[in-house]
LOSEMI-36839 format. One record per atom (N, C-alpha, C, O): residue in three letters; atom name; chain; x, y, z; residue number from 1. Coordinates in steps of 0.2 Angstrom, whole numbers. Layout:
N
<martor ALA CA A <X Y Z> NUM>
...
***
This chain:
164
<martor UNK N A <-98 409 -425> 1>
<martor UNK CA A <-99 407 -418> 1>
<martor UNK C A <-95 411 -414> 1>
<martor UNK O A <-89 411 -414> 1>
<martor UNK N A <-97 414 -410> 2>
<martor UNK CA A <-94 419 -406> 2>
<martor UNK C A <-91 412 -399> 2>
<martor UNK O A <-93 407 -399> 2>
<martor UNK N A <-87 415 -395> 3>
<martor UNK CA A <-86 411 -388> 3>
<martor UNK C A <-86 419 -383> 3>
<martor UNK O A <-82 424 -383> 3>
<martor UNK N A <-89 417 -380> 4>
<martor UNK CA A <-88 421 -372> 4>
<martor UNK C A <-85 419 -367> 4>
<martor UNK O A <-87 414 -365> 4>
<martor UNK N A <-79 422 -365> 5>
<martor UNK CA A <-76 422 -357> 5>
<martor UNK C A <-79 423 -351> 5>
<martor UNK O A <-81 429 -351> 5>
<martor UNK N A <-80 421 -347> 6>
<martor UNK CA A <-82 424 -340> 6>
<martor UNK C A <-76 427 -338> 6>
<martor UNK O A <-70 425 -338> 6>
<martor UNK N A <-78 432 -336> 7>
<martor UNK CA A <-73 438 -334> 7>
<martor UNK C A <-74 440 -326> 7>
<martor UNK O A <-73 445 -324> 7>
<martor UNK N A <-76 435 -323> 8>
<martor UNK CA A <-78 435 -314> 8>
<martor UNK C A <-70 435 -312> 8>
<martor UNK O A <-68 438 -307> 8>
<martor UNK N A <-67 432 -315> 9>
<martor UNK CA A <-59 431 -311> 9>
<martor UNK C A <-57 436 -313> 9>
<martor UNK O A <-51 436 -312> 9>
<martor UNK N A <-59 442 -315> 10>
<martor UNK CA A <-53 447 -317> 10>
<martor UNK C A <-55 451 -310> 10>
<martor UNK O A <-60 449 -307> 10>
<martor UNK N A <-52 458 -307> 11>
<martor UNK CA A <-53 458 -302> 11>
<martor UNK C A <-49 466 -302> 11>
<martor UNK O A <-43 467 -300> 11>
<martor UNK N A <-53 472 -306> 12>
<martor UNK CA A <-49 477 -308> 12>
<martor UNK C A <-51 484 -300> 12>
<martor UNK O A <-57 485 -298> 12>
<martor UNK N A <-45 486 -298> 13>
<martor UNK CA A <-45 488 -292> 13>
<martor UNK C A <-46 497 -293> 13>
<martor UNK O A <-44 499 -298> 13>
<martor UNK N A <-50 500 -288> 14>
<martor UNK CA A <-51 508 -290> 14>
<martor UNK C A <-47 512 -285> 14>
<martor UNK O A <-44 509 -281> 14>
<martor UNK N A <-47 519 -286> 15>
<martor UNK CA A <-45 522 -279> 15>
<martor UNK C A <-48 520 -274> 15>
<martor UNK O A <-46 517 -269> 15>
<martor UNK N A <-54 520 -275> 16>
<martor UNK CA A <-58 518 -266> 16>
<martor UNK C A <-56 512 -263> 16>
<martor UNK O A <-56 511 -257> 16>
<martor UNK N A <-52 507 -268> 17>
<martor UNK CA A <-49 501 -265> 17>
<martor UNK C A <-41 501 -263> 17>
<martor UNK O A <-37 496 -263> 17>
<martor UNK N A <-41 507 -262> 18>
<martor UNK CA A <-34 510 -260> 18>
<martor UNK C A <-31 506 -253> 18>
<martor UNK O A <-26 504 -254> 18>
<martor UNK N A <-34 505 -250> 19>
<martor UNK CA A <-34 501 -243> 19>
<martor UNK C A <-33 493 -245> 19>
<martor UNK O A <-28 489 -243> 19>
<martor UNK N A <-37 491 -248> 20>
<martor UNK CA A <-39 484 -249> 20>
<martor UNK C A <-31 481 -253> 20>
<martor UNK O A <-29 476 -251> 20>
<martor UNK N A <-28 485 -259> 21>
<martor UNK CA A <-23 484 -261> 21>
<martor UNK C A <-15 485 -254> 21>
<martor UNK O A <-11 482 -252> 21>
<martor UNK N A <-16 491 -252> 22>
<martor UNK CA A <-12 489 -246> 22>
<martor UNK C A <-10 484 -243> 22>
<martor UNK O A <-4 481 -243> 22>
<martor UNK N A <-17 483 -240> 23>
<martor UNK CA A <-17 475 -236> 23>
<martor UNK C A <-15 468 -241> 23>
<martor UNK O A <-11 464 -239> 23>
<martor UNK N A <-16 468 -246> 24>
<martor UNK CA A <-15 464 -252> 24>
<martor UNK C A <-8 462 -252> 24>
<martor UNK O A <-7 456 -251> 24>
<martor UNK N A <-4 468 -253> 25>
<martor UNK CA A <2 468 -252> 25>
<martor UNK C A <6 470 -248> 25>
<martor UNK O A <12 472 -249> 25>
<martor UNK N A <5 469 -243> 26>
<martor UNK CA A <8 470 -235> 26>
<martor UNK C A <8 459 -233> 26>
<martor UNK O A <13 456 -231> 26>
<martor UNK N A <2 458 -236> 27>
<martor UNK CA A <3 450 -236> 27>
<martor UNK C A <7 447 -239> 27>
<martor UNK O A <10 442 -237> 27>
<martor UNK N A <9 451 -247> 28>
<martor UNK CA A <12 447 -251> 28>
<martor UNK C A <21 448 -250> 28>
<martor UNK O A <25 444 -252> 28>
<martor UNK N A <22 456 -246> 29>
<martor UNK CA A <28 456 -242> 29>
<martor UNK C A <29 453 -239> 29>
<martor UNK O A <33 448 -240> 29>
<martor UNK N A <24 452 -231> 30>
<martor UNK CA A <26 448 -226> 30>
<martor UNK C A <27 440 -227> 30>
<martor UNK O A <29 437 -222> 30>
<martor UNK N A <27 437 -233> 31>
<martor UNK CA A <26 431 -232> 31>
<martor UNK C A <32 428 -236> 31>
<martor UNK O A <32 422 -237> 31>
<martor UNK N A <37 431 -238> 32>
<martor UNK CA A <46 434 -239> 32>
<martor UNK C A <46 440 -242> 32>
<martor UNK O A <43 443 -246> 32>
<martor UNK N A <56 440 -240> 33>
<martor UNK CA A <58 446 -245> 33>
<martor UNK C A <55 447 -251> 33>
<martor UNK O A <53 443 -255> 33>
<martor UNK N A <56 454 -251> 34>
<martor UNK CA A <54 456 -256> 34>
<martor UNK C A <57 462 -259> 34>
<martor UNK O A <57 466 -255> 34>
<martor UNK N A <61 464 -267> 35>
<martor UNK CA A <64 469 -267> 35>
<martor UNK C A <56 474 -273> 35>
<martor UNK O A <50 472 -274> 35>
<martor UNK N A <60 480 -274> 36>
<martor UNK CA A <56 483 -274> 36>
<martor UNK C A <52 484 -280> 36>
<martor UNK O A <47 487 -280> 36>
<martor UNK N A <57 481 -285> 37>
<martor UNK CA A <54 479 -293> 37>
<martor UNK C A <48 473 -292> 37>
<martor UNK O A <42 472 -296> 37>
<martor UNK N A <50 470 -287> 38>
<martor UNK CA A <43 461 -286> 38>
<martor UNK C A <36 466 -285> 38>
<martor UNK O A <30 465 -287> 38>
<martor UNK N A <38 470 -282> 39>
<martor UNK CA A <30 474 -277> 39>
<martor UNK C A <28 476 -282> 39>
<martor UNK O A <23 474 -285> 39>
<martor UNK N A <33 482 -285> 40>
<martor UNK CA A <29 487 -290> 40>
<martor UNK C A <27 482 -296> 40>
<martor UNK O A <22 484 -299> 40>
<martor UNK N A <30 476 -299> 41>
<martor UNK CA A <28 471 -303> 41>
<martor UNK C A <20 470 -303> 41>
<martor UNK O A <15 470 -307> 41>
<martor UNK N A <21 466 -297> 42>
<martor UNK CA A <15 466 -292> 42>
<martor UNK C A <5 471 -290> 42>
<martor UNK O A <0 469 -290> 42>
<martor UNK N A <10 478 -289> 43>
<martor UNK CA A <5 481 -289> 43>
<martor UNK C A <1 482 -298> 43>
<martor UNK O A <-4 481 -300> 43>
<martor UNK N A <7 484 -302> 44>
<martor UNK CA A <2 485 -308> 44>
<martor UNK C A <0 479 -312> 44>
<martor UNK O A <-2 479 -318> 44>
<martor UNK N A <1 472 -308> 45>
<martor UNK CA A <-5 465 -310> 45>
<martor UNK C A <-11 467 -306> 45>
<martor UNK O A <-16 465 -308> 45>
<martor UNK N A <-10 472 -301> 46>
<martor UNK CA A <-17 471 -301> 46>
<martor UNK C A <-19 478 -300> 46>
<martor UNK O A <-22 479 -295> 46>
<martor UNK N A <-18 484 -307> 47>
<martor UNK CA A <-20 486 -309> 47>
<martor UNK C A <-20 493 -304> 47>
<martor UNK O A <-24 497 -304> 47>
<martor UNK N A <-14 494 -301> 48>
<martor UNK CA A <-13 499 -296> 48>
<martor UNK C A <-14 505 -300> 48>
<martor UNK O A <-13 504 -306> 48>
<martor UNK N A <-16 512 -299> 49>
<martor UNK CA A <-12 518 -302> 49>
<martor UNK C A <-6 521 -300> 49>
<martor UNK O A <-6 520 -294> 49>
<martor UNK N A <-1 524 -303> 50>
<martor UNK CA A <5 526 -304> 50>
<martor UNK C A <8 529 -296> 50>
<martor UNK O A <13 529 -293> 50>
<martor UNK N A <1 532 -294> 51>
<martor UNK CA A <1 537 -289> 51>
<martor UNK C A <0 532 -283> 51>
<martor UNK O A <3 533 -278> 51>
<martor UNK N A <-4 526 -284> 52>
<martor UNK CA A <-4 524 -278> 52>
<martor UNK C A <3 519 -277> 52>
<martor UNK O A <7 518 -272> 52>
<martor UNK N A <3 518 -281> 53>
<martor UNK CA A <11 513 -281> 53>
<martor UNK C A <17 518 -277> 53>
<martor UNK O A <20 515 -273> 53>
<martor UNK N A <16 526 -278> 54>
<martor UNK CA A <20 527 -275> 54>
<martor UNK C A <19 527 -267> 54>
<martor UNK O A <22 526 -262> 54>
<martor UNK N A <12 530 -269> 55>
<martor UNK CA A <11 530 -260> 55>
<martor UNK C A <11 524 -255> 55>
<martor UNK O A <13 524 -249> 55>
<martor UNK N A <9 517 -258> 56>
<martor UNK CA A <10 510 -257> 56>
<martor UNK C A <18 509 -255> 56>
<martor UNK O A <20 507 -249> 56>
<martor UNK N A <22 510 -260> 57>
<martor UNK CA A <27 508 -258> 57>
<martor UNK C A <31 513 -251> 57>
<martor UNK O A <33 511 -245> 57>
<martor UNK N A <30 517 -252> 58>
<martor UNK CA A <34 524 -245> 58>
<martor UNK C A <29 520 -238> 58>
<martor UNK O A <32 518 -233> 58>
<martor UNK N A <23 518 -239> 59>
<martor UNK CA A <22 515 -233> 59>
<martor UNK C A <25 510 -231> 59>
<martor UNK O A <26 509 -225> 59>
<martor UNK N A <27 503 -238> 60>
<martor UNK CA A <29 499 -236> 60>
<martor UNK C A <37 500 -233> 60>
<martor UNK O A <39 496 -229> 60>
<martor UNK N A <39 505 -234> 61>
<martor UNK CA A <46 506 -231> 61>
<martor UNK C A <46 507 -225> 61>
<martor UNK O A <50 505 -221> 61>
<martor UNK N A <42 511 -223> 62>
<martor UNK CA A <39 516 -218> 62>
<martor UNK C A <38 511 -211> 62>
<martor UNK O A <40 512 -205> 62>
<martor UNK N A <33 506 -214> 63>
<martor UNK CA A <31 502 -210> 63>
<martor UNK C A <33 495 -211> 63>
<martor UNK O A <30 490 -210> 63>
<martor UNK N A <42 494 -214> 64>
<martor UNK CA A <46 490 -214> 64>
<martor UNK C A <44 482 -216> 64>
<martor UNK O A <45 477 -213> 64>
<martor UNK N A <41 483 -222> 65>
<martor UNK CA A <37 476 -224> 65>
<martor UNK C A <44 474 -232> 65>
<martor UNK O A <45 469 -235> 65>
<martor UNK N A <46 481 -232> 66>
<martor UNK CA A <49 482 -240> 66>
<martor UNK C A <56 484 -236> 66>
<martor UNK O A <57 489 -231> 66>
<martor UNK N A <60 481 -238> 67>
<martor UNK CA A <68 483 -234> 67>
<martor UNK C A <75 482 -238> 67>
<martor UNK O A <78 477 -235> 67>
<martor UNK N A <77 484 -242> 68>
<martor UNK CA A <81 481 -249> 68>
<martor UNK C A <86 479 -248> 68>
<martor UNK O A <89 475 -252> 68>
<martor UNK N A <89 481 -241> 69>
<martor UNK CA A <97 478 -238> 69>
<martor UNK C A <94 471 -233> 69>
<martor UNK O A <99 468 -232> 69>
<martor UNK N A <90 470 -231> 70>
<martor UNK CA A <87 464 -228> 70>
<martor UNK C A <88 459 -236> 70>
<martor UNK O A <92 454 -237> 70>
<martor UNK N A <84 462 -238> 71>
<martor UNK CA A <81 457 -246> 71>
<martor UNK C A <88 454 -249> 71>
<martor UNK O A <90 449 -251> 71>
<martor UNK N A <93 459 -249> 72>
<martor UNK CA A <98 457 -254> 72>
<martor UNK C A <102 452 -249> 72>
<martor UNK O A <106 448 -252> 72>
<martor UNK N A <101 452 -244> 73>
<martor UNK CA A <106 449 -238> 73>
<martor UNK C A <101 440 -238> 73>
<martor UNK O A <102 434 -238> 73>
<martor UNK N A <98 443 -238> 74>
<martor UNK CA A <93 435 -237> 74>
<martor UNK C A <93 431 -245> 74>
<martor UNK O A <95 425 -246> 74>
<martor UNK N A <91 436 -249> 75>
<martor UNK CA A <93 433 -256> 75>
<martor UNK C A <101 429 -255> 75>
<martor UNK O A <101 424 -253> 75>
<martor UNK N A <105 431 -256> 76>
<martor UNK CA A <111 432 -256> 76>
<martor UNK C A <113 423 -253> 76>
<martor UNK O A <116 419 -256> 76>
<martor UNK N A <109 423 -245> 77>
<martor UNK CA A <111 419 -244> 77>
<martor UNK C A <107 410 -245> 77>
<martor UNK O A <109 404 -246> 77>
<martor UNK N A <101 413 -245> 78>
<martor UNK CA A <97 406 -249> 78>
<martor UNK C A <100 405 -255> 78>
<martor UNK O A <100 398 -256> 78>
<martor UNK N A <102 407 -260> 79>
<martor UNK CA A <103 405 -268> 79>
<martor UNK C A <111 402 -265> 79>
<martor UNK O A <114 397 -268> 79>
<martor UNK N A <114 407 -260> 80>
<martor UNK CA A <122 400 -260> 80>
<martor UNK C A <120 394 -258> 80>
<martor UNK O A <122 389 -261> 80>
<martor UNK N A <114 393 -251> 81>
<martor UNK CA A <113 388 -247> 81>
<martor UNK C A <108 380 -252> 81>
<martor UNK O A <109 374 -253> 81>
<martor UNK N A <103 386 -254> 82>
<martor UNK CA A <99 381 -258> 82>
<martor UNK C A <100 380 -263> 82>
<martor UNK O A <100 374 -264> 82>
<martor UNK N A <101 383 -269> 83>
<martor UNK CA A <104 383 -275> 83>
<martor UNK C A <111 383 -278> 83>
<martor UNK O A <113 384 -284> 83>
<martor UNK N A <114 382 -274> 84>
<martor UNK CA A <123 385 -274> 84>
<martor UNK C A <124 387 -279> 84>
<martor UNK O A <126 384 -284> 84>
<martor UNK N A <124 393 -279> 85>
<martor UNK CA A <127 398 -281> 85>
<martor UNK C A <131 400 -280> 85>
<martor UNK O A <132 400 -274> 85>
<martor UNK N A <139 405 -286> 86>
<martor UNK CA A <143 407 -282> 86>
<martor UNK C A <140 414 -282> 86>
<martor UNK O A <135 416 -285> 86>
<martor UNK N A <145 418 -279> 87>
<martor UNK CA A <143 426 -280> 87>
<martor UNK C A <145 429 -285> 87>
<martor UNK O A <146 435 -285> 87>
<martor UNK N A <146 427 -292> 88>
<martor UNK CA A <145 431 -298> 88>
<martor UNK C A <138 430 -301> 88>
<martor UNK O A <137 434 -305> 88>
<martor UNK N A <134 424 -298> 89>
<martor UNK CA A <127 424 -301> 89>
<martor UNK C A <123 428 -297> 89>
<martor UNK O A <118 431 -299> 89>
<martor UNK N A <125 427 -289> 90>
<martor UNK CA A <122 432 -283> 90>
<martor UNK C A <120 437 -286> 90>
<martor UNK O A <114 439 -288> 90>
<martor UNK N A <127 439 -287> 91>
<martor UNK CA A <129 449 -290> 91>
<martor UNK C A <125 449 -297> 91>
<martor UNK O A <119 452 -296> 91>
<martor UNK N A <126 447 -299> 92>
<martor UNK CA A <120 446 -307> 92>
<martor UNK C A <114 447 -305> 92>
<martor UNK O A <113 453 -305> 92>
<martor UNK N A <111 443 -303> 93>
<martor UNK CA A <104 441 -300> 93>
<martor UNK C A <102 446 -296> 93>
<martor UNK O A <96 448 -297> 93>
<martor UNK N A <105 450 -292> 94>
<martor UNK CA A <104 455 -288> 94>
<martor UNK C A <105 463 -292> 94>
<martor UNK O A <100 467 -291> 94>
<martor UNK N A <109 465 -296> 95>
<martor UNK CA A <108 467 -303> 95>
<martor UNK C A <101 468 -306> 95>
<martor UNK O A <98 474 -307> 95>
<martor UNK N A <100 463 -309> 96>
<martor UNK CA A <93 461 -312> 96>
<martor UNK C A <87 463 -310> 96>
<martor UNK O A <83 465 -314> 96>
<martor UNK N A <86 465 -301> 97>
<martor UNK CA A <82 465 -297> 97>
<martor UNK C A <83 472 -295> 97>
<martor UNK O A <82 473 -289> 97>
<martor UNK N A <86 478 -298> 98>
<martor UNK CA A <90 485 -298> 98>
<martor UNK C A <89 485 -289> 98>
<martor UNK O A <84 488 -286> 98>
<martor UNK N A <94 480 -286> 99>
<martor UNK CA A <96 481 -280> 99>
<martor UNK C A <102 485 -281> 99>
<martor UNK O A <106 485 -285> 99>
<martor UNK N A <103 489 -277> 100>
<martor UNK CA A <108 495 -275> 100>
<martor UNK C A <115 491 -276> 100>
<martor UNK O A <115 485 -275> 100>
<martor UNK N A <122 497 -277> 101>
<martor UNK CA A <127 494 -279> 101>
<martor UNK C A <128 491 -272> 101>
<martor UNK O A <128 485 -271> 101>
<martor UNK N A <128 497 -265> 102>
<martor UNK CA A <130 496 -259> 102>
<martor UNK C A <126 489 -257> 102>
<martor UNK O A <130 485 -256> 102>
<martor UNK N A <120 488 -257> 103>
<martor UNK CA A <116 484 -256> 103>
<martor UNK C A <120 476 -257> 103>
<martor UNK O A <123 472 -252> 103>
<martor UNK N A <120 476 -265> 104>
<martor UNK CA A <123 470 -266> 104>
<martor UNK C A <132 469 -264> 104>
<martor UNK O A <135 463 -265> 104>
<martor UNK N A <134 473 -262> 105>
<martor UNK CA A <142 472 -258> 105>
<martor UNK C A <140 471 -251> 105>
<martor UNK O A <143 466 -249> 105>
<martor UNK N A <137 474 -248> 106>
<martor UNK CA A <134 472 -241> 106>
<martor UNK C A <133 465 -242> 106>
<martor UNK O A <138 461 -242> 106>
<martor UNK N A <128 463 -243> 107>
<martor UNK CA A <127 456 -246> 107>
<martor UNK C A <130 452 -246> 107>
<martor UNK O A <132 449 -240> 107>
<martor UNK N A <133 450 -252> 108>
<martor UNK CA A <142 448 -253> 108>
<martor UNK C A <145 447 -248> 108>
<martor UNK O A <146 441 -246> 108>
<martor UNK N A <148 453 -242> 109>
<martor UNK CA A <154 453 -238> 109>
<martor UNK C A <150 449 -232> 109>
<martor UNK O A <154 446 -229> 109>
<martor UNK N A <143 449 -231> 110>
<martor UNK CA A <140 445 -227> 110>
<martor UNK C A <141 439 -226> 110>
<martor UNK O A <142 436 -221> 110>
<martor UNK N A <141 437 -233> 111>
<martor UNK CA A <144 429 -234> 111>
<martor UNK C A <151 425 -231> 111>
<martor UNK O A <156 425 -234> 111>
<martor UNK N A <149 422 -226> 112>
<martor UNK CA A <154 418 -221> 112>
<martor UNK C A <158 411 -226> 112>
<martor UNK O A <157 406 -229> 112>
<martor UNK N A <164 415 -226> 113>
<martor UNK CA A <169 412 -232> 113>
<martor UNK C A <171 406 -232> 113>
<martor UNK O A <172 403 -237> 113>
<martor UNK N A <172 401 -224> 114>
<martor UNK CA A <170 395 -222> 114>
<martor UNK C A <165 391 -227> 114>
<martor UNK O A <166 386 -231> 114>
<martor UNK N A <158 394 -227> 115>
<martor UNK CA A <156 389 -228> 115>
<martor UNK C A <155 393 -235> 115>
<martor UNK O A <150 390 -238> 115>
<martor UNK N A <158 397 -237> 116>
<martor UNK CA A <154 398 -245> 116>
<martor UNK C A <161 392 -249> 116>
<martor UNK O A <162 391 -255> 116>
<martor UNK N A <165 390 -244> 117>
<martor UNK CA A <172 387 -247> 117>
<martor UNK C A <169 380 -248> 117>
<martor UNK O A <169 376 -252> 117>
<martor UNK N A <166 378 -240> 118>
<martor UNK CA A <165 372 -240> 118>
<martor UNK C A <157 369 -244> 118>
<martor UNK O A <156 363 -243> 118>
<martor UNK N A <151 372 -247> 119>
<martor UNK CA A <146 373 -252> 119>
<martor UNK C A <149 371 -258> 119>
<martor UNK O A <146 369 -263> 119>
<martor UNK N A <159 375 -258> 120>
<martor UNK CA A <159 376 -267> 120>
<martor UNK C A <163 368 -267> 120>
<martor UNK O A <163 364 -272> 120>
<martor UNK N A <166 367 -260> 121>
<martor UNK CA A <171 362 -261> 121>
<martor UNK C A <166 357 -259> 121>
<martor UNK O A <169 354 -256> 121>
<martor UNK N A <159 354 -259> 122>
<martor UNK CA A <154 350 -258> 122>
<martor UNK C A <152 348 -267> 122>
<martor UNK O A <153 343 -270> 122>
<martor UNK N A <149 353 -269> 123>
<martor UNK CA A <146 355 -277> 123>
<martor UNK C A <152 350 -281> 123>
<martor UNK O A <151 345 -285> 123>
<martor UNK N A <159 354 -277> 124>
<martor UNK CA A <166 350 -282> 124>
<martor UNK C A <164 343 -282> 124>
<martor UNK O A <164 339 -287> 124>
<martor UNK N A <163 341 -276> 125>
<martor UNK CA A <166 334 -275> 125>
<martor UNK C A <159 329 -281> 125>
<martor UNK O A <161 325 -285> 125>
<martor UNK N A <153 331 -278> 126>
<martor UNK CA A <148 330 -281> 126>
<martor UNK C A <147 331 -290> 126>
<martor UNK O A <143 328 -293> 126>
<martor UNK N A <150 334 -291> 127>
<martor UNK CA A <153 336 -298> 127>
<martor UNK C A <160 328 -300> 127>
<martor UNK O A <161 324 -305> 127>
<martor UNK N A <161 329 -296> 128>
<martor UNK CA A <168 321 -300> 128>
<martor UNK C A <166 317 -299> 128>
<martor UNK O A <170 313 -301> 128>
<martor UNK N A <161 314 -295> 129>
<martor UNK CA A <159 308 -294> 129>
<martor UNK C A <152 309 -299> 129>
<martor UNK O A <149 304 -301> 129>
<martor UNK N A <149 314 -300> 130>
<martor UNK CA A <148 311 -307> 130>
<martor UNK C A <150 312 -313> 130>
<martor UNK O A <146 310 -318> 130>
<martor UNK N A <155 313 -315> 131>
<martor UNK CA A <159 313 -320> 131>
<martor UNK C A <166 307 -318> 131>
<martor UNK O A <172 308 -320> 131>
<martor UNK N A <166 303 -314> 132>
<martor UNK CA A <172 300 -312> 132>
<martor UNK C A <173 295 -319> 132>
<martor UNK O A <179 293 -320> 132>
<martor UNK N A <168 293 -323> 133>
<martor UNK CA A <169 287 -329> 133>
<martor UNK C A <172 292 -334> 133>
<martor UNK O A <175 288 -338> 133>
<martor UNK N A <173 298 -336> 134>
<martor UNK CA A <175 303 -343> 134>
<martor UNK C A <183 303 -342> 134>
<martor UNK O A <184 302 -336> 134>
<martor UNK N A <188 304 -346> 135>
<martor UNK CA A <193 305 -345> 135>
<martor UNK C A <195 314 -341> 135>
<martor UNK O A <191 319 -342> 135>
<martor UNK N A <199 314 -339> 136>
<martor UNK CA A <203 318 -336> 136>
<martor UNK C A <199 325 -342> 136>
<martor UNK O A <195 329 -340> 136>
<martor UNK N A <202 325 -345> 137>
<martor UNK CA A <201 334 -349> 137>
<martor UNK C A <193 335 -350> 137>
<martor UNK O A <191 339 -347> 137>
<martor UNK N A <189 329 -354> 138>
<martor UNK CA A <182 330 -355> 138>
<martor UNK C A <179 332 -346> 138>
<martor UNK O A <175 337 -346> 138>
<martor UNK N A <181 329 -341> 139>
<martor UNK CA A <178 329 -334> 139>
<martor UNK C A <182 336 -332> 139>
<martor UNK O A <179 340 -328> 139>
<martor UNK N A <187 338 -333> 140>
<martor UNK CA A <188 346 -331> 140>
<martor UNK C A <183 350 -334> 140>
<martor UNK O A <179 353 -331> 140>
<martor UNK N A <182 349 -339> 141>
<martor UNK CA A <177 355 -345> 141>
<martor UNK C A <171 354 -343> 141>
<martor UNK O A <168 359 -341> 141>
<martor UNK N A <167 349 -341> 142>
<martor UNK CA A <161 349 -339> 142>
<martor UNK C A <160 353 -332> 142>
<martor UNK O A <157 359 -331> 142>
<martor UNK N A <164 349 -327> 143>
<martor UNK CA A <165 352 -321> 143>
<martor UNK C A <165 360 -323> 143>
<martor UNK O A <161 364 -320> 143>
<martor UNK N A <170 362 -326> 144>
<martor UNK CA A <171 370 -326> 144>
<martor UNK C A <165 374 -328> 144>
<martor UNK O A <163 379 -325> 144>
<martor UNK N A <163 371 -334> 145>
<martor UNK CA A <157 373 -339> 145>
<martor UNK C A <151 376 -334> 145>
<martor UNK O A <148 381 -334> 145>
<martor UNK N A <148 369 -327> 146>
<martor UNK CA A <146 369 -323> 146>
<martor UNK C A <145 376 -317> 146>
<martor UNK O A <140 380 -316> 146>
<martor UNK N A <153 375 -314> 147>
<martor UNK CA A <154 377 -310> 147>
<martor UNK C A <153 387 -313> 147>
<martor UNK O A <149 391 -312> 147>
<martor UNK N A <158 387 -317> 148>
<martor UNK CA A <156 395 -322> 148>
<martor UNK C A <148 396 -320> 148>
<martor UNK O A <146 399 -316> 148>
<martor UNK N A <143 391 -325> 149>
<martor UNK CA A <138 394 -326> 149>
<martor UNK C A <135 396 -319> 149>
<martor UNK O A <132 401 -318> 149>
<martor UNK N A <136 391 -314> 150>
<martor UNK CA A <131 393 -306> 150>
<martor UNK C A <136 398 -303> 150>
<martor UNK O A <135 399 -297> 150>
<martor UNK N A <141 402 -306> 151>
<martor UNK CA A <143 410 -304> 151>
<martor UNK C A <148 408 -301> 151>
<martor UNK O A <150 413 -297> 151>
<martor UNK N A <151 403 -300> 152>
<martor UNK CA A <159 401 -295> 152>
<martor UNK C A <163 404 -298> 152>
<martor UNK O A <165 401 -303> 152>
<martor UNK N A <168 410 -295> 153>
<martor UNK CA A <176 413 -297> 153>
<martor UNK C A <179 407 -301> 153>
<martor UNK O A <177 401 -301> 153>
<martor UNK N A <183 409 -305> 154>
<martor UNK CA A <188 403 -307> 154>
<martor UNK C A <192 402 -308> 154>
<martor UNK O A <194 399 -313> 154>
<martor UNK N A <196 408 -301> 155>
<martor UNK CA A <202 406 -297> 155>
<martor UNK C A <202 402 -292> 155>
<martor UNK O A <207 399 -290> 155>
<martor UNK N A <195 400 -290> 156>
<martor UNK CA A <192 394 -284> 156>
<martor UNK C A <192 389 -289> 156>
<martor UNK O A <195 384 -287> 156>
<martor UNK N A <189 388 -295> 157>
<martor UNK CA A <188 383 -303> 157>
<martor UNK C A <194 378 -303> 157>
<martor UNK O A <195 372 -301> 157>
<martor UNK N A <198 383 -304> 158>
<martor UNK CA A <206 382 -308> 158>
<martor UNK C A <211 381 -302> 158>
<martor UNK O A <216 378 -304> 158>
<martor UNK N A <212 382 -295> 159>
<martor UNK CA A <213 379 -289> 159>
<martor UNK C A <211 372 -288> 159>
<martor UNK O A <215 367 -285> 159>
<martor UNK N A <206 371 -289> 160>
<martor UNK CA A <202 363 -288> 160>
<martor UNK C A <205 361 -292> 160>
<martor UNK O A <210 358 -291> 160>
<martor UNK N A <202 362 -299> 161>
<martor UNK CA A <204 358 -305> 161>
<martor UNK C A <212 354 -306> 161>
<martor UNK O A <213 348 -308> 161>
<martor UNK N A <216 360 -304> 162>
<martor UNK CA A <223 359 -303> 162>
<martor UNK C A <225 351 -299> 162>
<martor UNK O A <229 347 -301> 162>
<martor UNK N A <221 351 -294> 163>
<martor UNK CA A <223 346 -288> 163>
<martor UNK C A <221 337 -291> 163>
<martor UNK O A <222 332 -288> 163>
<martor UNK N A <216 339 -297> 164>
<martor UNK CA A <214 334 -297> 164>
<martor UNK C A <219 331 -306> 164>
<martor UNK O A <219 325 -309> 164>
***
């Protein structure tokens, strides 16, 4: 018994749709950052050729839709706000995304150290009040284990930890 796919949702793009891909992706920038690995990702799901990626991308820069020191700054600061993150997961993460070295230190120094003190010193507190029933040593370890993996220094760690 054989089975047939419908193949109506597949949607393979030619040069002539050189335009139509464009616009595709001018939407899919405009509608947030984006670095340049998401695009090019992007373009070859839907089937770009090699040449037009490159010409795709030069206009996206061209015509400011693709901006890598925007992206990394904007990234940078939603993953501390929303996600709390410290900047060793930022840096990582921005890394992974072959954002430039300069890129990702711009970034970084962007970050208003008030409030990346008072987000870590938030997370803390929230952190001990769910662990306030474990004893003393287990309730550091957790806390630490925690705060390490979301990218937090752990000279800011080992300062808190101290106090308590």
């Amino acid at each position: 018994m054989e089975i047939y796919f419908p193949l109506f949702f597949l949607r393979f793009y030619t040069l002539s749709d050189y335009n139509l891909i464009l616009k595709k992706i001018k939407r899919f920038c405009a509608y947030q950052e984006r670095c340049h690995k998401e695009v090019i990702i992007k373009l070859k799901s839907i089937n770009a050729k090699n040449d037009q990626i490159q010409n795709i991308i030069s206009v996206l820069i061209k015509e400011n839709f693709l901006n890598e020191t925007r992206y990394a700054i904007q990234y940078a600061s939603g993953k501390l706000r929303i996600k709390n993150w410290g900047k060793i997961k930022i840096k990582y993460n921005l890394i992974q995304n072959n954002v430039s070295e300069w890129n990702i230190r711009n970034a970084l120094n962007k970050i208003n150290d008030n409030e990346y003190n008072k987000i870590f010193n938030s997370l803390f507190t929230k952190l001990l009040l769910k662990y306030h029933n474990l004893n003393s040593l287990t309730k550091k370890k957790k806390i630490y284990d925690l705060l390490i993996y979301r990218g937090w220094e752990k000279e800011i760690i080992f300062s808190q930890l101290n106090k308590i």
